[in-house]
N, C-alpha and C positions, 0 to 999 in steps of 0.2 A: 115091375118097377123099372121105370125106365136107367136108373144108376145099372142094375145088371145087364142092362144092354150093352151100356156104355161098357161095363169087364168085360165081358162076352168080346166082341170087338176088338177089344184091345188086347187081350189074352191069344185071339186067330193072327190078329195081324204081328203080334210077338214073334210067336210061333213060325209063320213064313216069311220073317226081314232077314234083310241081311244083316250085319256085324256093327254097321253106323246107325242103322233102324233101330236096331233090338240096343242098345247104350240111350237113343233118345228115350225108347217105350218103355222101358224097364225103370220102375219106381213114381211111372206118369198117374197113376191110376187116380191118386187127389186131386193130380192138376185137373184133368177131365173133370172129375166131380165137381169142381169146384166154381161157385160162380163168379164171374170176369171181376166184378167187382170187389171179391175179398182174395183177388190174388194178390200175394207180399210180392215189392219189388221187382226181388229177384227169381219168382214164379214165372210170370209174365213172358222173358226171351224164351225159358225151356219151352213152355207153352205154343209160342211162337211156330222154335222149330221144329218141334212135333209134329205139329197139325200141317206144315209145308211139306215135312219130307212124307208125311204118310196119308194118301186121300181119303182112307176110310176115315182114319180117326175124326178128320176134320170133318167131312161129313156127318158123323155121328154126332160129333161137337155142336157146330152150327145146328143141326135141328134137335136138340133138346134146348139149346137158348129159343129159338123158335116157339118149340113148345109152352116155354115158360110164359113167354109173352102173350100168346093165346088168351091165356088163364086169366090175362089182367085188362083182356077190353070187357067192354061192359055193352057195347050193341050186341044183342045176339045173332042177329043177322051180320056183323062182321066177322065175329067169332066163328060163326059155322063156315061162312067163306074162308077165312084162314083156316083152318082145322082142314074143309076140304085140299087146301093148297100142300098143305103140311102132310097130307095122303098121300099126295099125288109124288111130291118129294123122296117120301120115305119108300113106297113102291119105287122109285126112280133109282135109289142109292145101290138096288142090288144087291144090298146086306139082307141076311136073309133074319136075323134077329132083328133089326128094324122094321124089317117088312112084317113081322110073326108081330111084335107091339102095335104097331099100325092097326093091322086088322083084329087084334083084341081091343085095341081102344074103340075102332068103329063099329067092332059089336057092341061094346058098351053104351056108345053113345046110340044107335038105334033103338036102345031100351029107355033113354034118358034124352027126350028131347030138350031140354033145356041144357046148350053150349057149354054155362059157364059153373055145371055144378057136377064135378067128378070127383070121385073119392081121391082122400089126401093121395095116396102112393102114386097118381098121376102129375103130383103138382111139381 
């Protein structure tokens, strides 16, 4: 499930920040989960500057909105292009817990050629 990515992540780059880092990531863990559009308000800046002061998180951020969006085209030949691109991304980020969902999800989907039909804990 890609939510325990997102901890996993957030929990390593806790761990190695410094003192103004670990004050923005400490207590972040909803904001991450959380989608753009049911952030309150006052969500929103923390949000902001988390994902600035720290590149993994945002990276991890950005592509599970990515992922999300996948989910909702409906060419399937669009969707396997994105899906590819969203691979190529997540191999690129150098996290090694997105790189490890990457390649579970593309074993999944070798077994499942149709794009737009994965089991919920993907969505």
């Amino acid at each position: 499930e890609f939510n325990k990515i997102i901890d996993t992540v957030r929990n390593t780059e806790y761990r190695q920040a410094n003192e103004e880092s670990k004050k923005a990531i400490k207590g972040s863990k909803y904001l991450l989960l959380k989608n753009e559009e049911n952030l309150k308000p006052e969500e929103r800046p923390k949000l902001e500057k988390l994902l600035k002061l720290n590149e993994n998180l945002s990276k991890v951020y950005i592509l599970k909105d990515l992922l999300k969006e996948i989910w909702k085209y409906r060419n399937p030949l669009l969707a396997k292009n994105a899906l590819e691109e969203w691979y190529k991304l997540a191999y690129e980020s150098d996290l090694s817990p997105l790189i490890g969902f990457a390649n579970r999800l593309k074993r999944h989907k070798a077994g499942n050629p149709e794009p737009l039909l994965l089991p919920h804990r993907y969505r």
